[in-house]
Backbone atoms as SQL, in Angstrom:
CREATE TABLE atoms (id INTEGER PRIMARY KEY, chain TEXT, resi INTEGER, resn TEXT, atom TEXT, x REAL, y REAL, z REAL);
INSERT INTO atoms VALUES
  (1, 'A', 1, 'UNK', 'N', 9.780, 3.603, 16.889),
  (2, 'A', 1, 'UNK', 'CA', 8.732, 4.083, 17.802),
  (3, 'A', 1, 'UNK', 'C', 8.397, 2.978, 18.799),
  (4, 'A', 2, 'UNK', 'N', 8.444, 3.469, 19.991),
  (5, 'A', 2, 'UNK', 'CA', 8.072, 2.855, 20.941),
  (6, 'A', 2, 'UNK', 'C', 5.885, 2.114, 21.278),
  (7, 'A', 3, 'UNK', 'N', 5.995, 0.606, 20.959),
  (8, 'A', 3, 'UNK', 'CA', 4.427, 0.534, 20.980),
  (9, 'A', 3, 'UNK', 'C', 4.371, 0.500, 21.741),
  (10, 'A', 4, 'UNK', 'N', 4.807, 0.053, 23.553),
  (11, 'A', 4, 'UNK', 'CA', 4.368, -0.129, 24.325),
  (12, 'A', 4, 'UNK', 'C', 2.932, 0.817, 24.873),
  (13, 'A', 5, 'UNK', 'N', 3.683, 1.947, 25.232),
  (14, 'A', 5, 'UNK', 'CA', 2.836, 3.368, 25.753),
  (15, 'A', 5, 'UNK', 'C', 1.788, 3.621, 24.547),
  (16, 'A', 6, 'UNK', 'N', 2.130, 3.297, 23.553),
  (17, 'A', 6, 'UNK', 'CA', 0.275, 3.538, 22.068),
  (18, 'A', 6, 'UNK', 'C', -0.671, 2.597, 22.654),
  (19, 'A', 7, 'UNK', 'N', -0.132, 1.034, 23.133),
  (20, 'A', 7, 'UNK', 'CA', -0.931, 0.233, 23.118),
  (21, 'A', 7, 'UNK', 'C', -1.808, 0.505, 24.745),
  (22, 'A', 8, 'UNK', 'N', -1.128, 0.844, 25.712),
  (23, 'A', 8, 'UNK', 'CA', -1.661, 1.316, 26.542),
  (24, 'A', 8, 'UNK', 'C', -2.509, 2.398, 26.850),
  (25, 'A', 9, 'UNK', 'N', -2.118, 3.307, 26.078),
  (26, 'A', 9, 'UNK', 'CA', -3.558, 4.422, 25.648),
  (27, 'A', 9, 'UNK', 'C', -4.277, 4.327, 25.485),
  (28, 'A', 10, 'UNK', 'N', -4.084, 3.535, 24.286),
  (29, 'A', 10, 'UNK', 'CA', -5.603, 3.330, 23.255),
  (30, 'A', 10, 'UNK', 'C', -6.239, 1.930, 24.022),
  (31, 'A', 11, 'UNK', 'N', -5.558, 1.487, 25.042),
  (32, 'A', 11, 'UNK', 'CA', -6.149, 0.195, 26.157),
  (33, 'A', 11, 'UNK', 'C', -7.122, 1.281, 27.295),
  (34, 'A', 12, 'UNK', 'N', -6.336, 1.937, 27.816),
  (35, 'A', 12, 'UNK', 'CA', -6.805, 3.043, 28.635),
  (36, 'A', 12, 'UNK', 'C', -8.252, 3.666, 28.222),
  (37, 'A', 13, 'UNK', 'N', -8.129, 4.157, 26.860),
  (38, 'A', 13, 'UNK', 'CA', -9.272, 4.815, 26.418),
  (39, 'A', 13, 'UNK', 'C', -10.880, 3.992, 25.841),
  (40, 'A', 14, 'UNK', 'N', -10.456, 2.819, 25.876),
  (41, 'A', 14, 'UNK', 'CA', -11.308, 2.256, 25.434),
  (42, 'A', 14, 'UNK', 'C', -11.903, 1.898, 26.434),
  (43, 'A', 15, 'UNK', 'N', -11.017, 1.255, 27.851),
  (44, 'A', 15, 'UNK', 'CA', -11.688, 1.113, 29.466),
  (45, 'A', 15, 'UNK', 'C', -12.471, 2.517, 29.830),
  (46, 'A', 16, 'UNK', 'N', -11.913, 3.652, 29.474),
  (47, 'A', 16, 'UNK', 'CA', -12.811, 4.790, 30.224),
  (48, 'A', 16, 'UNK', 'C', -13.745, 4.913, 29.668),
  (49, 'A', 17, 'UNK', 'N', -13.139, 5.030, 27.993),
  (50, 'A', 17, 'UNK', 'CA', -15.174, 5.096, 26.887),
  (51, 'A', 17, 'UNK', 'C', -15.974, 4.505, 27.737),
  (52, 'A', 18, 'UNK', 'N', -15.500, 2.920, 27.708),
  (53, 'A', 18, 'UNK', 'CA', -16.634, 1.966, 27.735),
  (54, 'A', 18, 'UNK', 'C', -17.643, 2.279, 29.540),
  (55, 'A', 19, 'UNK', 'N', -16.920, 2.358, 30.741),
  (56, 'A', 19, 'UNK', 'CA', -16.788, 2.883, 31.449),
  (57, 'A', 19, 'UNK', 'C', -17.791, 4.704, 31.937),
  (58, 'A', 20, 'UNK', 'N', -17.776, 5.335, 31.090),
  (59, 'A', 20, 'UNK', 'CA', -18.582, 5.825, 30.847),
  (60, 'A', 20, 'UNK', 'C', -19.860, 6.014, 30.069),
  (61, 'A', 21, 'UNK', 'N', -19.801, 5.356, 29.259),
  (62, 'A', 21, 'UNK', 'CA', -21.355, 5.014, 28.561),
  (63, 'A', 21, 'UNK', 'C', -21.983, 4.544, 29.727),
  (64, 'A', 22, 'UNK', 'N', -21.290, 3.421, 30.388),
  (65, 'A', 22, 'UNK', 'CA', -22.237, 2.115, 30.909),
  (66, 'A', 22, 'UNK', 'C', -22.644, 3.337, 32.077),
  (67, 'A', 23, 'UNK', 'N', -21.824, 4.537, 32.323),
  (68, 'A', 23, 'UNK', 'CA', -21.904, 5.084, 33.663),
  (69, 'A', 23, 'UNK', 'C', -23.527, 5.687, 33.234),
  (70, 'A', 24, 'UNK', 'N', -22.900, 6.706, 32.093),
  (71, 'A', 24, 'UNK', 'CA', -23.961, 7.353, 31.669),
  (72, 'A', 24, 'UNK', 'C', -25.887, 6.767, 31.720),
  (73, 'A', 25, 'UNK', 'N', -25.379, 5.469, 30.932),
  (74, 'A', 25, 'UNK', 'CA', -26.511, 4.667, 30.500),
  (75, 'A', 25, 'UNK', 'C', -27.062, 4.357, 31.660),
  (76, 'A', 26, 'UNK', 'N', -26.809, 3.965, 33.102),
  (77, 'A', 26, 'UNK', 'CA', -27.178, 3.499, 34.169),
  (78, 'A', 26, 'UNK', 'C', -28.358, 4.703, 35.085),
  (79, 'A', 27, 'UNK', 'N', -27.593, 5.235, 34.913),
  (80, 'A', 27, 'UNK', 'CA', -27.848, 6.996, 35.482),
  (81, 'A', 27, 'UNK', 'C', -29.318, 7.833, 34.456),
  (82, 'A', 28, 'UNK', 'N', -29.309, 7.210, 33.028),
  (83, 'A', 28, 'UNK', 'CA', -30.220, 7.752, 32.468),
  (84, 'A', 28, 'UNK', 'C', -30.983, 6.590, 32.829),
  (85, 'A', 29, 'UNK', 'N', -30.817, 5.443, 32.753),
  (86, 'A', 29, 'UNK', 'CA', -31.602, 4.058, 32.922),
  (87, 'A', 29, 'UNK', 'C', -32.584, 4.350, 34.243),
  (88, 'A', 30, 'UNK', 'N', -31.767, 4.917, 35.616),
  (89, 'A', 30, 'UNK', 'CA', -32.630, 4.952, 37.103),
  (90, 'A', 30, 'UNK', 'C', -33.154, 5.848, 36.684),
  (91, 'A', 31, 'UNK', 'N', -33.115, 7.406, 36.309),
  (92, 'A', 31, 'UNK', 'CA', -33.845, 8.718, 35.659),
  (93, 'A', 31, 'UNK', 'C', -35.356, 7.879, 35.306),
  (94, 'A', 32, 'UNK', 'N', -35.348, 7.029, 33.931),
  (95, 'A', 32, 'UNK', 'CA', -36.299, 7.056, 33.335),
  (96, 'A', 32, 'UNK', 'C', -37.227, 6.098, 34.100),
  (97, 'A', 33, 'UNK', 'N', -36.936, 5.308, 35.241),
  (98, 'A', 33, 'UNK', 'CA', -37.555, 4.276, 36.234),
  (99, 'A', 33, 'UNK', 'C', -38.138, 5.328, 37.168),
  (100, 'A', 34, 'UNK', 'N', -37.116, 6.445, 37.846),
  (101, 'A', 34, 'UNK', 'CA', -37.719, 7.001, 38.471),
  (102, 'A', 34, 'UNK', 'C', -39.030, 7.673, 38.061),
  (103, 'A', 35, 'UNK', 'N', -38.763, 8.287, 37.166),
  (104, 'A', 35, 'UNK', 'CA', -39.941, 9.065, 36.303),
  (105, 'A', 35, 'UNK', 'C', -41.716, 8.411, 36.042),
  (106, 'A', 36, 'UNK', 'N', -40.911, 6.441, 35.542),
  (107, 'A', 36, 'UNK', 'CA', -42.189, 6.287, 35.318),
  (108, 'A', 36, 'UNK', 'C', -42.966, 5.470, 36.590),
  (109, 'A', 37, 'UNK', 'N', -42.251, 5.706, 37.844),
  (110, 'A', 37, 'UNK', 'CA', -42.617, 5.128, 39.437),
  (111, 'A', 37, 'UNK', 'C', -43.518, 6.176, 39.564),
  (112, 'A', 38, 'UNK', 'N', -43.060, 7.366, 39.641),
  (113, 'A', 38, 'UNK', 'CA', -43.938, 8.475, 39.734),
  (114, 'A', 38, 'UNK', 'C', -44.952, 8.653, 39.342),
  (115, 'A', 39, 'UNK', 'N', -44.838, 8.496, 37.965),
  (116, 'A', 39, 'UNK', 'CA', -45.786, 9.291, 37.501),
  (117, 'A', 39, 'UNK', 'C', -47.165, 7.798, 37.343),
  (118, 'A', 40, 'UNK', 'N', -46.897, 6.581, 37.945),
  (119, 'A', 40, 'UNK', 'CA', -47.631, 5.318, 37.871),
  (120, 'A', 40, 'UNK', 'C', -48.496, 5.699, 39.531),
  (121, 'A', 41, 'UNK', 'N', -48.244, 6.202, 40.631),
  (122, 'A', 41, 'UNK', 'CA', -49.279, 6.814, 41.812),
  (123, 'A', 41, 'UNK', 'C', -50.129, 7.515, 41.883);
């Protein structure tokens, strides 16, 4: 069996996981700033 292409997948997938959490987390992070800007006027 060829490792090259496994090791690159599972390289791949761990850049997009990670990649998306941080996306996710950022996006809920401004949400909950926005929310409490607001609701502080």
């Amino acid at each position: 069996m060829d490792w090259v292409p496994v090791v690159f997948i599972v390289f791949k997938v761990l850049v997009f996981g990670t990649g998306m959490f941080f996306a996710i987390k950022w996006h809920y992070d401004q949400d909950k700033k926005k929310k409490n800007e607001t609701g502080e006027q």
